[in-house]
C-alpha positions in Angstrom: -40.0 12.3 -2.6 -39.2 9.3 -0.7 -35.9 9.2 1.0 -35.1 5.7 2.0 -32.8 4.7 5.2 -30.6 2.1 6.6 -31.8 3.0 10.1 -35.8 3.3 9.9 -37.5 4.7 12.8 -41.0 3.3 13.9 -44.0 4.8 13.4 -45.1 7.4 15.8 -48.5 7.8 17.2 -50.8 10.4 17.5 -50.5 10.6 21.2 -46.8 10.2 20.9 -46.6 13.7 18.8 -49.7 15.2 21.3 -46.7 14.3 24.0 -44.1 16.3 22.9 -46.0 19.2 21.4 -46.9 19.7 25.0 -43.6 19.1 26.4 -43.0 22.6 23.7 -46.3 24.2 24.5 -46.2 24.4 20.9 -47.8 23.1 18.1 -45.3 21.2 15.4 -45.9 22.9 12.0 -48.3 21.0 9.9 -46.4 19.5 7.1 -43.7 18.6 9.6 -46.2 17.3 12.1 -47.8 15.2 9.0 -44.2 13.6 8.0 -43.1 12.7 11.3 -46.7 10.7 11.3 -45.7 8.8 8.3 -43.0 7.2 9.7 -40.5 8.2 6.8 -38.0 9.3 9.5 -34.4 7.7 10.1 -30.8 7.8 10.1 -28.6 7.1 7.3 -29.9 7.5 4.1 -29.6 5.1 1.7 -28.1 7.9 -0.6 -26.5 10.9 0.5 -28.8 13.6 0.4 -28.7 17.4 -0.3 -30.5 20.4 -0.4 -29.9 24.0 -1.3 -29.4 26.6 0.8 -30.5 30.2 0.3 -29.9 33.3 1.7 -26.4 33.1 2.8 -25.6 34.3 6.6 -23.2 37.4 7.1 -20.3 35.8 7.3 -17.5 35.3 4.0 -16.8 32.0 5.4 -20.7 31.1 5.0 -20.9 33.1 1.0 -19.2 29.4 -0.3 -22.0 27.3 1.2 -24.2 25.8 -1.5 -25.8 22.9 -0.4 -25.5 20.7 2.8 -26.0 17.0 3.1 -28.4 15.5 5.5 -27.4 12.7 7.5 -30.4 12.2 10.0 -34.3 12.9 9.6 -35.1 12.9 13.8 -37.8 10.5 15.0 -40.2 11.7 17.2 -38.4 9.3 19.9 -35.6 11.0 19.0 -36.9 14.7 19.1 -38.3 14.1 22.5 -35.9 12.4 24.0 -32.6 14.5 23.0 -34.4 17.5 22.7 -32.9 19.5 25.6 -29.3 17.5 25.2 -29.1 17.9 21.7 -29.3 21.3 21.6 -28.7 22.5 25.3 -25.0 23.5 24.9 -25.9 25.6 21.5 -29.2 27.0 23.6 -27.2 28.1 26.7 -25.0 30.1 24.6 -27.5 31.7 22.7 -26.1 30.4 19.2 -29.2 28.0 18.8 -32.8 30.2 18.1 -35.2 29.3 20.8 -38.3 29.3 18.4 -36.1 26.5 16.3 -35.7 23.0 16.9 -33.0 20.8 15.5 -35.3 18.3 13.4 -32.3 16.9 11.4 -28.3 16.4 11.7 -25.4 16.7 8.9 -21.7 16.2 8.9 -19.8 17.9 11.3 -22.3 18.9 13.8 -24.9 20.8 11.5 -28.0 21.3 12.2 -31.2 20.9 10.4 -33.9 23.6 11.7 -37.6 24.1 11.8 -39.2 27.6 13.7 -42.3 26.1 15.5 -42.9 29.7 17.1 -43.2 33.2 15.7 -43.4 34.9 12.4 -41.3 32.2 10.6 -43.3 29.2 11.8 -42.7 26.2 9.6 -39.8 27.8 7.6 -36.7 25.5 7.3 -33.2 26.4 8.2 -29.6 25.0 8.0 -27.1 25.9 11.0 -23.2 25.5 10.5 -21.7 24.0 14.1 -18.5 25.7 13.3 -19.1 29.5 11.7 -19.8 32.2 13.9 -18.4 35.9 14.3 -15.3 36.2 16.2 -15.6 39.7 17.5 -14.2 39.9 21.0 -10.4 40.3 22.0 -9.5 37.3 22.3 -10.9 35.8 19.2 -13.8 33.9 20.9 -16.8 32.6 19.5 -18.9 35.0 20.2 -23.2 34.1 19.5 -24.8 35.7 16.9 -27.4 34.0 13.9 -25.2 34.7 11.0 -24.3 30.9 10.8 -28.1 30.0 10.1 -29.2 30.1 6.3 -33.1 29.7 4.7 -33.7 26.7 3.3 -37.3 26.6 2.8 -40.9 27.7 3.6 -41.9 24.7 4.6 -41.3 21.2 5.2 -43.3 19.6 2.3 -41.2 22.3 -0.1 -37.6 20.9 1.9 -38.5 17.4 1.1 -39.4 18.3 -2.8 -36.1 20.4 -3.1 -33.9 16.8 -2.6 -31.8 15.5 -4.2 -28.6 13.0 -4.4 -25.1 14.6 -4.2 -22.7 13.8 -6.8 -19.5 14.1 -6.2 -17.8 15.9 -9.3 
């Protein structure tokens, strides 16, 4: 599926990808690693995009997510240069998985996820900014993963799984 943008990010190079991989110590999972090469990456699609979300977290607040929209596919630029202060705050507080990287961004501060490390290499995951448990005495955010939700195996399944909201 292609997804077209207003915002179209340049081509990366190999070497450019080699770069950050090592900057991770990681390898990027394969069908990520082979998108980001095409180019196809940007911000603001041309049409609002969604995809499904599985596997609801814990929370009752998360049982009503459906589908999120996407509203940026990160560049490699991007992912190298933002990724400490995109994530950092989330990270520091524990709320962000450290085998995850934020490879795309929605309304209101969500995340789009891909593990590069671990038994759930190359899996896809959405993360809600704004739902965690709220267990402490003074009703604090308080980390935990029940705001992150499956999306799907891989990249290559994500991008088949598109499609363009309609409002009802």
């Amino acid at each position: 599926m292609e997804v077209a943008f207003h915002y179209k990010s340049k081509n990366p190079t190999e070497l450019r990808v080699q770069k950050f991989e090592k900057k991770l110590g990681l390898s990027l999972p394969n069908a990520f690693r082979k998108y980001l090469l095409t180019g196809n990456i940007g911000s603001t699609p041309v049409e609002d995009w969604c995809y499904r979300i599985g596997k609801p977290g814990k929370l009752d607040s998360m049982k009503e997510w459906e589908e999120a929209l996407v509203d940026v596919f990160c560049s490699i630029k991007e992912l190298d240069d933002n990724y400490k202060d995109m994530s950092s705050a989330e990270r520091e507080r524990g709320w962000l998985p450290n085998e995850m990287i934020a490879i795309g961004d929605g309304p209101g501060g969500n995340h789009l996820l891909i593990c590069i490390d671990g038994e759930h290499t190359g899996k896809v995951y959405f993360w809600a900014n704004d739902l965690f448990e709220t267990e402490d005495a003074h009703d604090e955010m308080v980390p935990g993963y029940n705001n992150i939700c499956f999306v799907a195996n891989n990249f290559d399944e994500f991008i088949e799984g598109l499609y363009i909201f309609e409002d009802d």
